[in-house]
C-alpha positions as MATLAB code, in Angstrom:
seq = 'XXXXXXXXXXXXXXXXXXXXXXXXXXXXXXXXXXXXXXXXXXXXXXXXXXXXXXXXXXXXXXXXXXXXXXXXXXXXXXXXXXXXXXXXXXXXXXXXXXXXXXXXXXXXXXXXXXXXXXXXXXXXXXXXXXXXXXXXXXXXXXXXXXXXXXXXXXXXXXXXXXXXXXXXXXXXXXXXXXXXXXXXXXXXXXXXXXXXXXXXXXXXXXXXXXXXXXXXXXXXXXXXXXXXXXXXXXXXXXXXXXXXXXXXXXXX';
ca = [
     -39.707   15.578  -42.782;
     -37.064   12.779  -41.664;
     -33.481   14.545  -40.643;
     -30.715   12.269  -40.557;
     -28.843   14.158  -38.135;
     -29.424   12.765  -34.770;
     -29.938   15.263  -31.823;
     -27.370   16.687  -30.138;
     -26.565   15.494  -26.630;
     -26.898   17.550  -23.729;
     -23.539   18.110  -22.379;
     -21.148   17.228  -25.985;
     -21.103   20.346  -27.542;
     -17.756   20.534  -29.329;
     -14.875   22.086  -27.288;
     -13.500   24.656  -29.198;
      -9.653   23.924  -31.220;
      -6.853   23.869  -29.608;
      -4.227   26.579  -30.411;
      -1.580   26.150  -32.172;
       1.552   25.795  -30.561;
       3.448   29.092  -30.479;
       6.660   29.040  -33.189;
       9.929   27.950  -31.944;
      11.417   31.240  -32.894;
      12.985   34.666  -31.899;
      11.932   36.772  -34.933;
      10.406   39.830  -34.222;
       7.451   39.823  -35.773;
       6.392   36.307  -33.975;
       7.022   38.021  -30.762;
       5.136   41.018  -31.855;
       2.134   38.117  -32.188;
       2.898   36.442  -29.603;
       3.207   38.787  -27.202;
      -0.201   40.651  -28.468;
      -2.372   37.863  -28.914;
      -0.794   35.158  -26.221;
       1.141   36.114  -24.016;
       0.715   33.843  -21.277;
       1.968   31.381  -23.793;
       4.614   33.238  -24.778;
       5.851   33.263  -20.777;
       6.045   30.019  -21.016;
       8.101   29.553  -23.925;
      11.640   28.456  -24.361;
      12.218   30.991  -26.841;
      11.535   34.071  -24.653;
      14.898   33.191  -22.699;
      17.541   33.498  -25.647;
      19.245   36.664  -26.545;
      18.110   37.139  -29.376;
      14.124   37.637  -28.015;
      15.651   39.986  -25.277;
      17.398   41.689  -27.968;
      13.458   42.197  -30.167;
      11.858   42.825  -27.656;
      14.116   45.589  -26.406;
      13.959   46.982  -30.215;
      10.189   46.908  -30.118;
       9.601   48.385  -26.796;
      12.447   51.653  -27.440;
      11.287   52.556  -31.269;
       7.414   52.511  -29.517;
       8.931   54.967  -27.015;
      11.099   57.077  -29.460;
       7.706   57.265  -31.358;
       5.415   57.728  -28.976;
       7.853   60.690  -27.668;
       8.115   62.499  -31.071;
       4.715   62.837  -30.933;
       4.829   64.439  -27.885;
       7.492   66.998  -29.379;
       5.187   68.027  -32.322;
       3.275   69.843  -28.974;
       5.745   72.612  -28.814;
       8.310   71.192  -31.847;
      11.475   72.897  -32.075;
      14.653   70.836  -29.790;
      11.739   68.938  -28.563;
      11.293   66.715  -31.906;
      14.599   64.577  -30.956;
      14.742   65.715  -27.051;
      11.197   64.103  -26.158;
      11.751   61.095  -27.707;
      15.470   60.820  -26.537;
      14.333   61.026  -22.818;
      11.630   58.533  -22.948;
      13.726   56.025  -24.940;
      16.231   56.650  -21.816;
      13.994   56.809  -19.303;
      12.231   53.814  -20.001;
      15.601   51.656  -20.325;
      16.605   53.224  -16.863;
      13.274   52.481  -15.429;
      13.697   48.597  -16.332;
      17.144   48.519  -15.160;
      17.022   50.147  -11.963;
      13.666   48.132  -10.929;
      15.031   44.676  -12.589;
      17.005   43.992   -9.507;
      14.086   44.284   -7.245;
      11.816   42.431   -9.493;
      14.451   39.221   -8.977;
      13.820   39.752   -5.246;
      10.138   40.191   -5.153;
       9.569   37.449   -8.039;
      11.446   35.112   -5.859;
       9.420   36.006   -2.393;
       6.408   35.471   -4.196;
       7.355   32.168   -5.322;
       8.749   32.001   -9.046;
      11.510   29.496   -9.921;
      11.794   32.585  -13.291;
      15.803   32.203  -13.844;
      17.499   35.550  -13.742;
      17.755   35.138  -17.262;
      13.839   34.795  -17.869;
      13.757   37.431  -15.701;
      14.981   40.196  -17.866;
      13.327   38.745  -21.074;
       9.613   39.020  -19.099;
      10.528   42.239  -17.914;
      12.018   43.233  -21.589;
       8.730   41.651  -22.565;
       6.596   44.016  -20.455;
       8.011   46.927  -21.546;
       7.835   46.113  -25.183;
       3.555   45.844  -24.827;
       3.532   48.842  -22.889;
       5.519   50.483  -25.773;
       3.116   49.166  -28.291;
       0.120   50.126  -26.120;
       1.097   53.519  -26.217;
       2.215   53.262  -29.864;
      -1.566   52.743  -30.760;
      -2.657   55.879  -28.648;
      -0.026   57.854  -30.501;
      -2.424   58.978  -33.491;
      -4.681   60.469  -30.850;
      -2.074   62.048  -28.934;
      -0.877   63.696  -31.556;
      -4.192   65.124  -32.927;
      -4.755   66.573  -29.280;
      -0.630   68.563  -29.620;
      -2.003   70.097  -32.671;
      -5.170   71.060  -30.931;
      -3.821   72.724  -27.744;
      -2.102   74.603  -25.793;
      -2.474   73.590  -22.180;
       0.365   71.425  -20.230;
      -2.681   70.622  -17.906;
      -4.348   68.873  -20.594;
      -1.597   67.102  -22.693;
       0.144   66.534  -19.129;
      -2.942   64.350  -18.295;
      -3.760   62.846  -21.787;
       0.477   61.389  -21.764;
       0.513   60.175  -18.090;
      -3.412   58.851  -18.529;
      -1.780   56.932  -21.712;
       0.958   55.367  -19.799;
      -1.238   54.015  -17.015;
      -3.783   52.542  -18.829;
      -0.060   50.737  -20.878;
       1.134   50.013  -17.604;
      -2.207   47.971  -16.720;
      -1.315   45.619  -19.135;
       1.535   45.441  -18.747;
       1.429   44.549  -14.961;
      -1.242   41.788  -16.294;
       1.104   40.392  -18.547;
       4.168   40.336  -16.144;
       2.053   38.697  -13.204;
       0.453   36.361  -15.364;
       3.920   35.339  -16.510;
       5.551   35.048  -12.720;
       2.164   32.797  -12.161;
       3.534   30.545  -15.123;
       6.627   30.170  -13.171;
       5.280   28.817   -9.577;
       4.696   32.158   -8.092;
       1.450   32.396   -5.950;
       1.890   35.472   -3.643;
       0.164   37.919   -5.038;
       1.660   40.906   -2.474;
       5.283   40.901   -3.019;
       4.730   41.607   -7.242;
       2.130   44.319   -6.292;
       4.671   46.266   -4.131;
       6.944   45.559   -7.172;
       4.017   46.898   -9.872;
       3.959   49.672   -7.787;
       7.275   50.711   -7.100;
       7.787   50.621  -10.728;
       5.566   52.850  -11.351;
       6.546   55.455   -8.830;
      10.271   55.399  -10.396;
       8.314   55.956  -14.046;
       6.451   59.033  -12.574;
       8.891   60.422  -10.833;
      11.104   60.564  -14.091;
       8.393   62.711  -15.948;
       9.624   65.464  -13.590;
      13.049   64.010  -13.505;
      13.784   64.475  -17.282;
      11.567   67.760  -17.529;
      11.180   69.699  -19.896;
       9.453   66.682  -22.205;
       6.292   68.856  -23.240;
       7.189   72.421  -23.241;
      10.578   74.137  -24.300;
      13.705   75.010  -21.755;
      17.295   76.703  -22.491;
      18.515   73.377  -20.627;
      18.700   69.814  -21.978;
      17.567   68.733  -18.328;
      16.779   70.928  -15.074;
      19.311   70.496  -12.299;
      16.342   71.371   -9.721;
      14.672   68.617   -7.640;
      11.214   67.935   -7.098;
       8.514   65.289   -6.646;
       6.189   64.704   -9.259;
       3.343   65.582   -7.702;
       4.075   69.024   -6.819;
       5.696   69.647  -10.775;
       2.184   68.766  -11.928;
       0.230   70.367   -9.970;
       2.693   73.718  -10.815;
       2.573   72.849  -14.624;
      -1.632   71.906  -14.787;
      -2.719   75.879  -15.190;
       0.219   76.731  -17.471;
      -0.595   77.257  -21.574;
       2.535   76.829  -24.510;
       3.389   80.599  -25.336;
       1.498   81.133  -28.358;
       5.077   82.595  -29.723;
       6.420   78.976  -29.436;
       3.873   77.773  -31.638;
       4.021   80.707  -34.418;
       8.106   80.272  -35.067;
       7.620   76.532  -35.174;
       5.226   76.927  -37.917;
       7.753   79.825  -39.875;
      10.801   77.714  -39.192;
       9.331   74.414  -39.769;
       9.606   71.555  -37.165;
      13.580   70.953  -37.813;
      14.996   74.761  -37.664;
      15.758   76.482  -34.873;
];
């Protein structure tokens, strides 16, 4: 049987198409797509630098937080429901300010010619996937409040949650300094990790976020190691649990 089709050549398969070029554009939902599905593109881009994509990208990475944080209230409900949710949005704002300073100076050691102003939009950028990270392990979270009663547990399951965000994250925001000429690798790792220290440290910081407290915030210091391992044997009174489900989640 003749075939017409001569055989292919060793060597010239076809190179697969070239993507399309990212949208010159601030809305949100292109850098919702953009930052999901390219975002070493998107690090690139001239549109990540204008106020308006700082300004998105802020929005998307706070309502993740404020969301990701009323699920955490529904573990104990009550003053919880809009105090969890109110310290995460905070704390994670006050993370990104306090470390953006040192991310200028360690971007800069490692090489990056990342404007100041490019700068905050990355780092605005980072936050916001880490927000949406842990907006898609909210449903689970959740099911896992309404399932137990250990701090141990759900203590674990939040911080576990937040790491495995914060790996991305760190991907994204190194891939983007290596966009901009950076090509030491140590000075952003110290960075990545001093971040993260500040982030743990204000679980215990802004305690209580999982269980209930007389006090908005606890005036006594510790490190966030030693609050953990306090907290990891301790169970929600099974009182708080029964007048959340008379009062319903918005009396107190």
């Amino acid at each position: 049987m003749n075939n017409d089709n001569p055989p292919p050549i060793p060597g010239s398969e076809p190179s697969a198409p070239a993507p399309h070029p990212l949208p010159d554009s601030s809305k949100l939902r292109d850098l919702f797509e953009a930052l999901l599905r390219r975002p070493a593109d998107l690090a690139g881009h001239e549109c990540i630098e204008r106020p308006r994509s700082l300004a998105n990208l802020g929005i998307m990475a706070l309502v993740s937080m404020l969301v990701f944080g009323f699920v955490l209230g529904t573990f104990a409900y009550h003053e919880q429901l809009w105090a969890a949710p109110l310290k995460l949005g905070a704390g994670l704002l006050f993370a990104g300010l306090i470390c953006y300073p040192s991310l200028y100076i360690f971007s800069c050691l490692a090489g990056s010619t990342a404007s100041a102003g490019r700068l905050g939009s990355l780092l605005g950028a980072m936050l916001a996937l880490a927000g949406l990270l842990l907006l898609g392990f909210a449903p689970a979270v959740w099911i896992f409040t309404q399932g137990t009663r250990s701090f141990g547990f759900m203590g674990t399951l939040s911080v576990g949650s937040w790491l495995v965000a914060l790996v991305f994250a760190f991907r994204f925001i190194l891939t983007a300094l290596r966009v901009h000429g950076a090509k030491q690798k140590g000075p952003l790792a110290i960075w990545c990790f001093i971040f993260l220290l500040v982030t743990l440290q204000l679980t215990t910081s802004l305690r209580p976020i999982l269980g209930t407290s007389d006090r908005f915030l606890t005036d006594e210091k510790k490190f966030f190691l030693q609050h953990w391992a306090e907290s990891a044997g301790e169970n929600l009174p099974d009182t708080t649990i029964e007048t959340a489900a008379n009062e319903g989640p918005f009396e107190r």
